[in-house]
C-alpha positions in Angstrom: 48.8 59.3 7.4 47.0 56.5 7.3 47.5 52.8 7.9 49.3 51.6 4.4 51.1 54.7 4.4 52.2 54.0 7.7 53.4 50.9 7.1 55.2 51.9 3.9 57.1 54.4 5.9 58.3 52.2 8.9 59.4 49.4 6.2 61.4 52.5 4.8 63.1 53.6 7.8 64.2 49.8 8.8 65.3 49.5 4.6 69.0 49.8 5.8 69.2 47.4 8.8 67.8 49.6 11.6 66.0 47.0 14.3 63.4 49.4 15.3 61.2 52.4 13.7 58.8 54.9 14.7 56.3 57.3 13.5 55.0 60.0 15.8 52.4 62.5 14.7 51.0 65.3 16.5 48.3 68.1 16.0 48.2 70.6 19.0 46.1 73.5 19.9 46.6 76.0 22.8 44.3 78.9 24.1 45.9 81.0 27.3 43.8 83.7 28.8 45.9 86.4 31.1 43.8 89.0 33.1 46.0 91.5 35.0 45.0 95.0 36.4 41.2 94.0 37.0 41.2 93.5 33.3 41.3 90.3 30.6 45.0 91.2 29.2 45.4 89.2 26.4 44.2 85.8 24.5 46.7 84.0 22.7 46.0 81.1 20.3 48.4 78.3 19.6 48.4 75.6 16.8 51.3 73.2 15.5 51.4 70.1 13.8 53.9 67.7 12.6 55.8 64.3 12.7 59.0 62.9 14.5 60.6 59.8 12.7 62.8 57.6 14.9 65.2 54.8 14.1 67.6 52.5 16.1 70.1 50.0 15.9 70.8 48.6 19.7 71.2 51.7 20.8 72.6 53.6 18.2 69.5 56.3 18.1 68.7 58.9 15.2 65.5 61.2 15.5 64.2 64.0 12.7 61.1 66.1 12.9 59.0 68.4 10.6 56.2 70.6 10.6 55.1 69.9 7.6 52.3 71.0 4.8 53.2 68.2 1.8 53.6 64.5 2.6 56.5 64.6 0.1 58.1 66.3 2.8 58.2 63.2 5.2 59.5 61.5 3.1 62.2 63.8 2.1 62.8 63.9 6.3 63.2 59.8 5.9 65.5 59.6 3.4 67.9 62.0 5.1 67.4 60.1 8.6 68.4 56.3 7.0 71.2 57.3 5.7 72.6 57.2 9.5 72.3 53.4 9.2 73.6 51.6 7.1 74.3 47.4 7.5 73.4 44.2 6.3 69.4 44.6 5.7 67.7 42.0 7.0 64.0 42.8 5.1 60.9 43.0 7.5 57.2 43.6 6.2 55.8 45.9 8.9 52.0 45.3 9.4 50.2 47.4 11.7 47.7 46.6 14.2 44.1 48.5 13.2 44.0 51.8 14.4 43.2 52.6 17.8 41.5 55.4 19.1 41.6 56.9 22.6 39.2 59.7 22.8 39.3 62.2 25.2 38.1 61.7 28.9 36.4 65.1 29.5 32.8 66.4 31.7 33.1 69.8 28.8 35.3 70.3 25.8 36.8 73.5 25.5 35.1 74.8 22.9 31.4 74.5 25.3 33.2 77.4 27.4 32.8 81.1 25.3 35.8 83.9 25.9 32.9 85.4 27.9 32.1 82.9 30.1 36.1 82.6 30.8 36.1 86.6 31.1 33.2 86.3 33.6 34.7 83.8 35.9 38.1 86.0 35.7 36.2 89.3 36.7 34.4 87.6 39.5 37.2 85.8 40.5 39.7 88.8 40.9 36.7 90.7 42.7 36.5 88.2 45.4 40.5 88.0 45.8 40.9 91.7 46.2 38.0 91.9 48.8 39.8 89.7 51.3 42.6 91.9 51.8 43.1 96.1 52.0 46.8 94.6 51.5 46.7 92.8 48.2 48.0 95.3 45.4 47.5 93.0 41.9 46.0 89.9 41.3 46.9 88.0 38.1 45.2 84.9 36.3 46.6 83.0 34.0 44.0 80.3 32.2 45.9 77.5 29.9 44.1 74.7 28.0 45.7 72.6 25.4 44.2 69.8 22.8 46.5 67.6 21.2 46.1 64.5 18.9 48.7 62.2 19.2 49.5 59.1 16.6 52.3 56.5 17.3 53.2 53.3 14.9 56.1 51.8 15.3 57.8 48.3 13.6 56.0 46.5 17.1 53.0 46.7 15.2 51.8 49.6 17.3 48.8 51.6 16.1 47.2 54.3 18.2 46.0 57.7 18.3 45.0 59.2 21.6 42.9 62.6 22.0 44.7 64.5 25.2 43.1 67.5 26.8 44.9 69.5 29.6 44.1 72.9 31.7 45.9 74.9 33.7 44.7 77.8 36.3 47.3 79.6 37.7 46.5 82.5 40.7 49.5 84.7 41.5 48.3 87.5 44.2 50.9 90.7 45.3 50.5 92.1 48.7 52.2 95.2 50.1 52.1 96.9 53.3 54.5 99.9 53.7 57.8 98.9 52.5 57.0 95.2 53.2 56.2 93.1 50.2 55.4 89.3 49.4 54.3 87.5 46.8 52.1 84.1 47.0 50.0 81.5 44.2 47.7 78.9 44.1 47.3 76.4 40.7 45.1 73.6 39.6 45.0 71.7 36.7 44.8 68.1 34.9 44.2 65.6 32.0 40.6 67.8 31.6 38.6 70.6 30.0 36.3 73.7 30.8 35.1 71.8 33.7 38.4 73.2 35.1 36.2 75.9 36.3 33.9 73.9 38.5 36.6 73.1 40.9 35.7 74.5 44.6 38.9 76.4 45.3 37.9 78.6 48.4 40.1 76.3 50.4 43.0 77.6 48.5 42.4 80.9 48.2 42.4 80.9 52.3 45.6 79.6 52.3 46.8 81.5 49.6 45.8 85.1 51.5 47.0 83.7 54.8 50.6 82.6 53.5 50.8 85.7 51.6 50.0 88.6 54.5 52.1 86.4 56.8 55.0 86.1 54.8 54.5 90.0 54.4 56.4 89.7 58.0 58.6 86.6 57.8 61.3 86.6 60.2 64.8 85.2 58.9 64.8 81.4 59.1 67.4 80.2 61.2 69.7 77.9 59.8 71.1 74.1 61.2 70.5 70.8 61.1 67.4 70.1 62.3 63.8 68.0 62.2 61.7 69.3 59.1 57.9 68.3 58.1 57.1 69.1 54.8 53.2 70.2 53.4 51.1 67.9 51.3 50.8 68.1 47.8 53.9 70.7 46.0 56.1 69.7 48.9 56.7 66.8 47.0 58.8 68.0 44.7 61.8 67.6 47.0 61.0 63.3 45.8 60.6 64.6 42.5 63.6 66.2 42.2 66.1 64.5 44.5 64.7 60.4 43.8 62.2 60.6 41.1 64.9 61.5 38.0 67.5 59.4 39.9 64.3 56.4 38.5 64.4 57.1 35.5 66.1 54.9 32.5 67.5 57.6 31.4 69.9 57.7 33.9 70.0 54.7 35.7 70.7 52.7 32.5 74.1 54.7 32.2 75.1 54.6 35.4 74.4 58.5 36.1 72.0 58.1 38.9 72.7 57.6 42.7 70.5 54.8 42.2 71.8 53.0 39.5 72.6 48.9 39.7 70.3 49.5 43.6 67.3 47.3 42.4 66.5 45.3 45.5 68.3 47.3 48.0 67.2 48.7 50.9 67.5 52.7 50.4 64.7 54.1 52.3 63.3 54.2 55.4 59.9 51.6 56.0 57.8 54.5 56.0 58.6 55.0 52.1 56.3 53.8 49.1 56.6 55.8 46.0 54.4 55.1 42.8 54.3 56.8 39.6 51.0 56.2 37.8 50.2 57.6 34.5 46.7 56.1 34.5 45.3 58.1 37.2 41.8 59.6 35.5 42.5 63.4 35.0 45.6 64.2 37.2 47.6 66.9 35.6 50.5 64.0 34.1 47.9 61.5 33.1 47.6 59.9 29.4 46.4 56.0 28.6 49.3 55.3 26.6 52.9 57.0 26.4 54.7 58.4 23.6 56.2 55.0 22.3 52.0 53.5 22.5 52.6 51.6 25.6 49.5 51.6 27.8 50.5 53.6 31.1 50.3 51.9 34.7 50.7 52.0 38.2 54.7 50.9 38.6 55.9 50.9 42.4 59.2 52.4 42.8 60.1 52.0 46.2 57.9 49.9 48.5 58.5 49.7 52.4 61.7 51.6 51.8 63.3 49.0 49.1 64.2 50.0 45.2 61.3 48.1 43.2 61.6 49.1 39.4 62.6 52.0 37.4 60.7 54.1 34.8 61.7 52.5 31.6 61.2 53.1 27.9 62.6 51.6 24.8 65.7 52.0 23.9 67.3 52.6 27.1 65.6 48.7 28.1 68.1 47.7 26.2 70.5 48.1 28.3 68.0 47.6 31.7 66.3 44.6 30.3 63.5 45.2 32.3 59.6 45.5 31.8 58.6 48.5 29.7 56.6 50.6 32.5 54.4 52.8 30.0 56.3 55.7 31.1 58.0 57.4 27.6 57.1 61.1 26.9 58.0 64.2 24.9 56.7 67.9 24.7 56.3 67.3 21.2 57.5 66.2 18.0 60.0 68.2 18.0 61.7 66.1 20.7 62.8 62.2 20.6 60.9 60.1 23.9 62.8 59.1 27.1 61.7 57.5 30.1 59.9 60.5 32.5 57.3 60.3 35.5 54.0 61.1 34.9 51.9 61.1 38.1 54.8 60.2 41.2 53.3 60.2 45.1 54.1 59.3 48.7 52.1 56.9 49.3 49.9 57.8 52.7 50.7 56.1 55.9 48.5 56.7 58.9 50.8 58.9 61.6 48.4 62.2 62.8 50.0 66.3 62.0 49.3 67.4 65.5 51.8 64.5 66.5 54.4 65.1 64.5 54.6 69.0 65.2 54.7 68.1 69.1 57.6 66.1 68.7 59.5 68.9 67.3 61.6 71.1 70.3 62.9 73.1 67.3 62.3 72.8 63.8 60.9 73.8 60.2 57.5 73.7 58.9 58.2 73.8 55.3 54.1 74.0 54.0 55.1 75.1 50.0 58.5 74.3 48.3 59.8 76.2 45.4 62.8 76.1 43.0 65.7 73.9 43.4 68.4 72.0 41.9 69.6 68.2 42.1 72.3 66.3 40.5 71.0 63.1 39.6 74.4 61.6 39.6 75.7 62.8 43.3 71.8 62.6 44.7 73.1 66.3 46.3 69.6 68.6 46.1 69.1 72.0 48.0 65.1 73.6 47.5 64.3 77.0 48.2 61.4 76.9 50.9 58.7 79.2 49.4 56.2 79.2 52.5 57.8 77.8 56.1 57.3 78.1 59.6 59.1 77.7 62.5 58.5 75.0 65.4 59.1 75.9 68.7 58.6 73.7 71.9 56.0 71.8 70.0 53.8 74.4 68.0 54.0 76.1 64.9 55.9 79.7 65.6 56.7 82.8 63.2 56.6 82.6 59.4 60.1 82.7 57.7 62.0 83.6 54.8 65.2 82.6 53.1 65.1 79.2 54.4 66.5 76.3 51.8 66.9 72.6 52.5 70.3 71.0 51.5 71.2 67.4 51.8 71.4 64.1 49.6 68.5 61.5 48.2 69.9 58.6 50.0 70.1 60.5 53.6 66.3 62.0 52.8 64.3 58.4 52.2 66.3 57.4 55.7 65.2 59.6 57.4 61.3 59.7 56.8 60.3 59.6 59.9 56.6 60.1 59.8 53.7 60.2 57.1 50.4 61.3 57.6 46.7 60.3 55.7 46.3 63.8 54.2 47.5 62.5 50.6 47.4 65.4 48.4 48.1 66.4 44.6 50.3 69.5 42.7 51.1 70.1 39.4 53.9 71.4 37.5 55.9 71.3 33.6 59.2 69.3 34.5 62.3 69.7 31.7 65.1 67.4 30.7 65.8 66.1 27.4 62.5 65.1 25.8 61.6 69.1 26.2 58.9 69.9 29.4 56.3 67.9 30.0 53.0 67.9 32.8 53.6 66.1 35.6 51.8 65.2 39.0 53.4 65.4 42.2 51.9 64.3 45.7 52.2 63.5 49.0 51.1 63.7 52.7 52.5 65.7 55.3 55.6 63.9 56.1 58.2 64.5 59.0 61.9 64.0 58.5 64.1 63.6 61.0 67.1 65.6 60.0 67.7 68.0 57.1 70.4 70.9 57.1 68.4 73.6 56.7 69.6 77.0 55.2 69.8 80.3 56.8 71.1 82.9 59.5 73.1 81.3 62.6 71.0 81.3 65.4 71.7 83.8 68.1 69.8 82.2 70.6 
């Protein structure tokens, strides 16, 4: 579509008194290479294209999409999605700024890296896994890059197409010895292409064979109240989860966070600072402009413990009435925007590991987090604890299993006790209502003083 057409379309779409119009197009491509059993599995190829229309009237919100093949389809698509308005017209002649274009910041474009050089780097990959242990049964990689073209005008006079590469590497090793089994992974990934395979990853994959073969022999966790540090990077997704959505317009502008109406109250400890950053080059959640064409930033959450701003986006702002903050996304164009984080972290603080494990008698070493649940509304979270350890009289004791951590958002950002330098990165797809979408989350290694952690009664 180009610029007139553009235009012509969003004076359409406001033709029967809607305040606000949109235009989103999108051409994606995928490529996802499995190898399982020592051998490349499979190659599958993805490709969509299409457009989502959007109108508004205060907040009265309608959204259509189409894959289409014939422009006579679109505007088939926008005469069904007007006839949801209808008022006194007040007429607007939408111009549109001159196109711009945001081209991709990549070292190698996906097509520079041949199946067989992917195939290669699999084979030699799973080869050095296997060699590490006599007790790993199956190694499986998993290899996801994605291209898409993105367009947005809307009746702001918005005009901008954005070029977004992301990959994915995903490492998911088995172990077995006897009747014992365990599982454990290791992922990388960001805004970036072939040069995914650069990255020096021996780092993880010693951590990834030591927390599988211990787990192998995990003790069960004993459950109580008690002091808890959680590992850099992944373990983050307990603020993710439990305070991150609780930011977000989406809720917070209708009253169904924890945090709604808290703006300039004091709801964490001093020791909290959480940003959300789209504009981080090449993290995993990173794009220069959102989904409405608002230019991402760095927007501080929480600083020294004290609600800041939340993650806002267009329509719900009018309710808010707050500064848009770059932050609206969707999977695609099957999907209407909303407000979502792109790159959230703990900001670092300065206290040392070694300290904070000596001041635990008794406690948990939660190093990787994995599934869990939250209720934005409540703040109530509980996260299964994927990879954890045991503190004993001031040192890290057995590996565990079945422990879960259960408590509340407010009570969690009180009691942050302690957070170290060791500022580190993990990625994930997060869901809600604008489909799933990449995300970045990080932290240090952070003690808290008290979580009610999940597990057997303790029979000492």
């Amino acid at each position: 579509m180009n610029k007139e057409y553009c235009e012509n379309l969003l004076n359409k779409l406001l033709s029967t008194g809607a305040d606000y119009a949109e235009i989103y197009e999108e051409s994606c491509d995928s490529r996802t290479f499995s190898y399982l059993d020592s051998k490349l599995d499979r190659i599958n190829e993805y490709h969509a294209n299409g457009v989502g229309l959007r109108i508004a009237k205060g907040t009265e919100v309608y959204y259509a999409s189409i894959n289409y093949d014939d422009i006579s389809e679109v505007e088939k698509l926008a005469d069904e999605l007007i006839k949801n308005i209808s008022s006194k017209v007040i007429y607007k002649d939408i111009k549109l700024d001159n196109l711009e274009t945001i081209d991709a910041k990549w070292d190698k474009p996906f097509d520079s890296c041949s199946d067989d050089i992917v195939k290669n780097y699999m084979v030699n990959l799973d080869k050095e896994i296997r060699s590490r242990d006599k007790r790993i049964t199956q190694v499986g990689l998993t290899l996801s890059e994605r291209l898409k073209n993105i367009t947005v005008s809307n009746s702001k006079g918005v005009y901008k197409k954005e070029i977004r590469p992301n990959s994915r590497f995903y490492i998911n090793v088995m172990f077995k010895d006897n009747d014992l089994l365990s599982k454990s992974t290791y992922n990388w990934g960001g805004s970036i292409g072939a040069e995914i395979l650069d990255k020096d990853i021996s780092a993880g994959i010693d951590n990834l064979i030591k927390y599988g073969t211990d787990k192998l022999y995990a003790k069960n966790c004993i459950g109580k109240n008690m002091p808890v540090i959680l590992g850099p990077g992944f373990g983050a997704v307990i603020f993710h989860e439990a305070c991150g959505h609780a930011m977000e317009a989406a809720a917070t502008a209708n009253n169904q966070s924890v945090l709604s109406g808290k703006i300039g109250e004091k709801i964490a400890s001093d020791k909290v600072t959480i940003i959300d950053d789209g504009s981080i080059e090449k993290l995993w959640g990173t794009t220069v402009i959102d989904d409405e064409g608002e230019k991402t930033r760095k927007n501080i959450l929480i600083e020294d413990g004290v609600l800041k701003n939340y993650l806002n986006d267009e329509i719900n702002n009018r309710k808010l009435k707050m500064d848009l903050t770059g932050s609206s996304r969707r999977e695609s164009y099957r999907f209407a925007p909303v407000s979502r984080m792109n790159n959230t972290y703990l900001k670092p603080g300065n206290d040392k590991i070694e300290d904070m494990i000596k001041s635990i008698d008794f406690g948990l070493y939660a190093v990787e987090l994995g599934g869990g649940s939250v209720d934005p509304e409540t703040g109530e979270f509980n996260f299964a604890c994927d990879t954890a350890y045991m503190i004993r009289d001031g040192k890290i004791a057995e590996c565990v299993k079945g422990a879960t951590l259960i408590g509340n958002t407010l009570e969690i950002l009180s009691n942050v006790e302690m957070v170290g330098s060791n500022l580190e990165y993990g990625v994930g797809n997060c869901g809600a209502s604008s489909g799933w979408v990449p995300v970045t989350i990080g932290q240090p290694t952070i003690k808290v003083s008290s979580i009610l952690v999940g597990g057997v009664s303790d029979d000492n």
